[in-house]
N, C-alpha and C positions, 0 to 999 in steps of 0.2 A: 876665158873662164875667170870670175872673180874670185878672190882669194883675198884673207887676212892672216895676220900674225904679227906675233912679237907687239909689242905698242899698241898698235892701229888694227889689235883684231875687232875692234867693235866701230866699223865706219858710221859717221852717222848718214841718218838716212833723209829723203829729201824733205822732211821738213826741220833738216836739225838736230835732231833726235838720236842717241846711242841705241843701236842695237844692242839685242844678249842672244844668248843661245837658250834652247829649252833644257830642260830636264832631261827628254833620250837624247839629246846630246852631249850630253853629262856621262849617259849611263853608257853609251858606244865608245863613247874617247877613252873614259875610266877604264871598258871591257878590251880596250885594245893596246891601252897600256900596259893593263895588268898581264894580259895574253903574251908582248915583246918580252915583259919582262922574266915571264916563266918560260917562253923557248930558249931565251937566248941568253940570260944570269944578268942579264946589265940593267939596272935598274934607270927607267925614265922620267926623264924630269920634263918634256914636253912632249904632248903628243898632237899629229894630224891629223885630222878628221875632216872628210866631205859631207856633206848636208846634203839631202836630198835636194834644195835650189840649187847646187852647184857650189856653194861656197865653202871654201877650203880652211878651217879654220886651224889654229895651232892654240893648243890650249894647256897651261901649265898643270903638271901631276902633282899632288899632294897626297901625306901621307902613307907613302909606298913600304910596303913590306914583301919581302918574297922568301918562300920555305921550297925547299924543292919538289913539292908538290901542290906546293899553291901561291898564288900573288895574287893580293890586295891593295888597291890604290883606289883616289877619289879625285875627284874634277869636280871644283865649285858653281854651281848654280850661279849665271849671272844676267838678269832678266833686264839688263839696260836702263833705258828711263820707262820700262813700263814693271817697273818691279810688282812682281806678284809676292804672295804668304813664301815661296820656296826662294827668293832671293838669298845669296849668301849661301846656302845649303851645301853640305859637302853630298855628292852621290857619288857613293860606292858600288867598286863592282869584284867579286872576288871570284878568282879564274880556276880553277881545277881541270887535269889531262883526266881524260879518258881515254877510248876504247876508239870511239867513231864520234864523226857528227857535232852537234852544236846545241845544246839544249841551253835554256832562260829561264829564269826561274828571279821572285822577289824575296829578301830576307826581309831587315826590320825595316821598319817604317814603309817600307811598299804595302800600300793594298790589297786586299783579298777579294775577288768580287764571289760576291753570294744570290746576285740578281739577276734575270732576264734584263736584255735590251742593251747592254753596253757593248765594247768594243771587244771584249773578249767573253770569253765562256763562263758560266759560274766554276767558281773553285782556283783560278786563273788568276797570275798574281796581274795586279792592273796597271801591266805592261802593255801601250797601247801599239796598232800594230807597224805603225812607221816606226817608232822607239825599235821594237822588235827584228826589225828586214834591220835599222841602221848597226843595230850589235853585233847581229849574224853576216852580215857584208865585210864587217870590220874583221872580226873573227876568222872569219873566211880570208880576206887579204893577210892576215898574220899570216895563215898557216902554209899560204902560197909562198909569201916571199919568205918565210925561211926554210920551207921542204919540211915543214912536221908533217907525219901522216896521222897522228893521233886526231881523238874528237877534245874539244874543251869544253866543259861546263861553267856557266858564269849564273854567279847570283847579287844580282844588282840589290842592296839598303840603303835607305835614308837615316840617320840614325837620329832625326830630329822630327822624323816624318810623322810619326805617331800624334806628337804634339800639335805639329801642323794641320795634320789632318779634321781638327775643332774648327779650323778656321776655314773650311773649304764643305761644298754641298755633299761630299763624298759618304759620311756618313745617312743622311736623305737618300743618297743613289744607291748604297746597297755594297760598298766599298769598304768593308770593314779593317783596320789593323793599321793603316798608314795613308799616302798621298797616294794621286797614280804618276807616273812615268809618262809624259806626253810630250805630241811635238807633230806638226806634219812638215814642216819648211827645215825641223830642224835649227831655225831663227825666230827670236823673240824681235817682229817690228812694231817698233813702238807708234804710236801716235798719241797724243794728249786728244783727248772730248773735243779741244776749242780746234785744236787742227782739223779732226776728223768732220765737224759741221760744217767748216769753212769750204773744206772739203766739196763736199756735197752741195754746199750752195753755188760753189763754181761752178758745179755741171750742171746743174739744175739755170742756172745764169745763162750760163751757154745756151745749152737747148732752147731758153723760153728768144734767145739773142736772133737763134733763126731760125723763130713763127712755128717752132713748136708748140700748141696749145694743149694738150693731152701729153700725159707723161707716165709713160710705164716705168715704176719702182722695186725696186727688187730689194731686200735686206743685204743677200749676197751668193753665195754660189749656187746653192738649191732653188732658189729662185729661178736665178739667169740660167741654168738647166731647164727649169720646167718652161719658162719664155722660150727660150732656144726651139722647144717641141712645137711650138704653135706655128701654124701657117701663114706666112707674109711677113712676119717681125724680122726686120735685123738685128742679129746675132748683139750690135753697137748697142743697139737702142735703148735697154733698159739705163736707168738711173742707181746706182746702187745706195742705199742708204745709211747703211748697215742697225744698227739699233735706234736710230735716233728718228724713229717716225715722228712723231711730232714733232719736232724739229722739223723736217720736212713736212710737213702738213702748215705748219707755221709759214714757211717759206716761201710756197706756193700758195698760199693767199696774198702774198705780198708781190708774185709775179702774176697772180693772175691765169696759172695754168693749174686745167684739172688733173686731176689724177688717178691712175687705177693700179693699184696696189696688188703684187702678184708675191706670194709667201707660201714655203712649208705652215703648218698646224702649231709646231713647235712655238714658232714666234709670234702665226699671226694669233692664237687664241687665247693671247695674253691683250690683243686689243678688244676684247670682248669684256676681258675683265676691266677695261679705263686703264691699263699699263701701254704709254706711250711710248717708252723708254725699256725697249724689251731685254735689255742685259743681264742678267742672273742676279749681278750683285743690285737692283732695283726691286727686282719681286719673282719669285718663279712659283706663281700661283698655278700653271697649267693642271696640276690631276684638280686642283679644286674646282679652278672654272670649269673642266669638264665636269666629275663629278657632279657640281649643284646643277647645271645646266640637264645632265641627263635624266638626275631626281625630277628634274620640270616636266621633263617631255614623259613621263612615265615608268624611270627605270626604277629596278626595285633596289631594299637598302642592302643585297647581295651586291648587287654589281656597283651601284657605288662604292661601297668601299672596296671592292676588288679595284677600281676603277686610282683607288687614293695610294693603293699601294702599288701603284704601274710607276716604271723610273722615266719613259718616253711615252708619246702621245700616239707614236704606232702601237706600242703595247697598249695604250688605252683603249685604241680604237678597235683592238681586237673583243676587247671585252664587250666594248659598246654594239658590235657585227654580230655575237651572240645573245646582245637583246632584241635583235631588230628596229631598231631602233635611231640606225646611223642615219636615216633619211631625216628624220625630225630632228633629231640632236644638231646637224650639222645649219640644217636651216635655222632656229633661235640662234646658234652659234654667230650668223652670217646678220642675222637683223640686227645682236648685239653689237658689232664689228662694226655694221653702218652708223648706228647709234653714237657710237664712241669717234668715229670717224669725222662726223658732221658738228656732232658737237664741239670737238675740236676747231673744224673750221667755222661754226656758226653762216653754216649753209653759202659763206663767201665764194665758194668753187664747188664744181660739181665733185663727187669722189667714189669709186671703186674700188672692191675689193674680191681677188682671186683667193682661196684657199684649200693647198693640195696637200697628199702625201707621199712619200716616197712608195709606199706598199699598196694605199688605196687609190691613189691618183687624186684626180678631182673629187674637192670636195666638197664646195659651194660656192656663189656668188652672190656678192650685194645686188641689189637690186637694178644700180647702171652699169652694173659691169657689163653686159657684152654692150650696151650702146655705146660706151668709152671705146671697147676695143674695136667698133665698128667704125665710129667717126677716125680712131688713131690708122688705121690700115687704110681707108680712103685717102689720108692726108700723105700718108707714108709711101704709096704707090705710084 
């Protein structure tokens, strides 16, 4: 099992690169410090913490105050070489006994969600829910190894978070009062843009290396799930790209293999809008491309703007299901995709594109897409 601390808890990783830890790992290490230090009177100055990858981190307490009824401590935000807006940030977590059980809750600078569609429920501070299992697991091992039978309540602040939060999509999603608390690895890995292409050109290298001609792309997990479901692919096969479609469309003209492009809604329907580069901090046009897109095919100016105020493109597409409407919405959708696809390539390769959802499943295809995925499964068999 790997494990850091002391010095060397930020290994770098294989391209060189300092890892950080997220934010719920901030907020678990903080809630578990603070937790030793109200069972047991001795105040912490490092605390352990396991990451849901497995990695064992040891991370220095600051801050610490404890009253016999409560302890407050903070664990700094340290986002490696991929520093985000919360870099530096102290996250606080402050511990109170109870009765029973484990309850979470955000003070300042946490988030308040007020919207459909996010990780937790409206009114819900925006604690997301790997942050949430890693507080309550920590929690929970305090209370084992020292025999408390009491509940604790922790309430995780940012106390800079307020501030931060202008710098982040958060108030657009519906997140009002602070940052959120995020993390699924519980590790911030970093990679630089120029790594990340390189990246992808390797594999893409490779493949075209051995007489692969057709090449399934994936952005990244949602994807290779939805490829996964399809009959005859291997599990290997897809290419992942992650944002840098054109980049990859660029690349593959320069090897000479087509492509058929297999994407959640989310990301592919920012290629409709001409966004190559689907990363948030690029463009996150999605309710508008749908939106105007759905004003095209007939919707009315009701459900367009119901349509502007959706935070995700499932929620869009709910609205769009009550105009009946999804059938044509989704085909302009799929012509513009190819539009933007080809113009990209300037017709140098053939190219495809899949577009699904987690809730509705399929949702259109460019025009060669199943002959891509026909000729790719002949060659693949």
């Amino acid at each position: 099992m790997p494990s850091t601390s002391g010095d060397n808890a930020h290994l770098e990783n294989a391209q060189g690169l300092r890892r950080g830890h997220t934010t719920g790992t901030c907020a678990a290490a903080a809630s578990k410090a603070a937790a030793l230090a109200l069972i047991t009177g001795e105040p912490q100055t490092h605390v352990s913490i396991r990451t849901p990858r497995g990695i064992v981190l040891d991370l220095p307490v600051e801050d610490m105050s404890t009253m016999e009824d409560v302890s407050r401590c903070a664990v700094r935000k340290d986002g490696g070489d991929d520093a985000d807006v919360t870099h530096g940030s102290l996250v606080y977590a402050e511990v109170r006994r109870t009765d029973s059980g484990v309850t979470i809750d955000g003070g300042t600078g946490v988030g308040r969600v007020t919207r459909k569609g996010l990780d937790q429920p409206v009114g819900n501070a925006a604690i997301n829910s790997v942050p949430r299992s890693m507080i309550r697991e920590a929690l929970e091992d305090v209370m084992e190894c020292t025999g408390y039978r009491g509940g604790l309540d922790v309430v995780v602040s940012i106390p800079d978070g307020v501030d931060l939060a202008s710098r982040t999509f958060n108030p657009r999603l519906g997140i009002v009062g602070g940052i959120s608390v995020l993390g699924t690895s519980g590790i911030v890995e970093p990679m630089s843009e120029t790594a990340l292409v390189k990246t992808i050109h390797t594999e893409m290298n490779m493949r075209a290396a051995e007489g692969d001609r057709i090449l399934v792309v994936v952005p990244g997990n949602y994807g290779k799930e939805f490829v996964d479901g399809l009959p005859g692919i291997d599990p290997e096969s897809p290419v992942k790209c992650s944002n840098f479609v054109g980049e990859m469309l660029d690349h593959a003209c320069e090897l000479g293999t087509d492509i058929l492009l297999v994407s959640n809604m989310g990301k592919m329907v920012k290629l409709a809008g001409g966004i190559m580069n689907t990363h948030s901090r690029n463009g996150d046009c999605r309710m508008e491309i749908v939106a105007s897109n759905l004003a095209m095919v007939g919707g009315d100016i009701g459900a367009v703007r119901e349509v502007m105020g959706c935070v995700s493109t499932d929620d869009a597409l709910d609205v769009v299901a009550g105009t009946g409407l999804m059938g044509e919405l989704c085909s302009l959708l799929m012509e513009k995709i190819e539009y933007s696809m080809n113009h990209r390539t300037g017709g140098r390769i053939r190219t495809g594109a899949v577009m699904f959802s987690s809730t509705y499943g399929l949702l259109g295809k460019t025009s060669l897409a199943d002959e891509l995925l026909e000729e790719f499964l002949e060659v693949s068999q």
